[in-house]
C-alpha positions in Angstrom: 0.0 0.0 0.0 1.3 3.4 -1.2 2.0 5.8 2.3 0.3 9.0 0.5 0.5 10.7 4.1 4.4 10.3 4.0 4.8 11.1 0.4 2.4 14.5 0.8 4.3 15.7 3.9 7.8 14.7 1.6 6.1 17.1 -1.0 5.5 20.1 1.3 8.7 19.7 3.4 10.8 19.7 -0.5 8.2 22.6 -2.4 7.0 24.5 0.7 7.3 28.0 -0.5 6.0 27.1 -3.7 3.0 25.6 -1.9 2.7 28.6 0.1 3.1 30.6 -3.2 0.1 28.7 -4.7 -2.4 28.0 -2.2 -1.9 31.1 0.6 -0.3 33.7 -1.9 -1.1 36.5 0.8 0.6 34.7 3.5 3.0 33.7 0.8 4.0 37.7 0.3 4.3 38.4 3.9 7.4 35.3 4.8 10.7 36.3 5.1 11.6 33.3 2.7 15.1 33.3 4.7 13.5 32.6 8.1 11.8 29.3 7.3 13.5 26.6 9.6 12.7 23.4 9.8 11.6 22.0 13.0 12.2 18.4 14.4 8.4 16.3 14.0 6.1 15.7 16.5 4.7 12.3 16.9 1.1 11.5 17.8 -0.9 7.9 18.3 -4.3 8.1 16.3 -6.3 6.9 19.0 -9.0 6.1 16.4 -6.8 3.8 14.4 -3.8 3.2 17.2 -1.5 4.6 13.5 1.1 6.6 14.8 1.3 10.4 12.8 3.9 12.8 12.3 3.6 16.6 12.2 6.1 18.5 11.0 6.3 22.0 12.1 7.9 25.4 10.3 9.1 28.4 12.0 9.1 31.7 9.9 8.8 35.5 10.1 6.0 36.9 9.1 5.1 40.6 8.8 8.2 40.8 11.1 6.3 38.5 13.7 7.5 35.4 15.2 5.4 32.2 13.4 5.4 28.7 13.8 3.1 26.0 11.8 
C-alpha cells in the first residue's frame, strides 16, 4: 500500500514555498523566505486507528512576527 501521508508531507517539506506561493499567496508575500526553519516532527498515536502520525512544524517571520506551523 502506497504511504500517501508520508509522500504529501515529503512534498511540502521539499516545495514548501511554492505551496505557500500557490495556495496562501497572501501569507505567501508576507514570509521572510530566509527565516523558514525546519523544525524536528512531532509524533502522535491516532487513538481512532492506534497509526502513529507525524507533524512536522515550520518556523518563519512573518510581517516581522514570530510564526510557527
Amino acid at each position: 500500500m502506497i504511504d500517501h501521508d508520508r509522500l504529501f508531507k515529503e512534498l511540502i517539506s521539499t516545495f514548501f514555498v511554492e505551496f505557500l506561493d500557490l495556495f496562501l499567496p497572501q501569507v505567501a508575500s508576507q514570509i521572510d523566505r530566509d527565516s523558514i526553519q525546519f523544525l524536528p516532527q512531532d509524533v502522535f498515536t491516532d487513538v481512532t486507528s492506534g497509526e502513529n502520525k507525524l507533524i512536522y512544524w515550520r518556523r518563519c517571520v512573518i510581517s516581522n512576527k514570530k510564526l510557527i506551523f
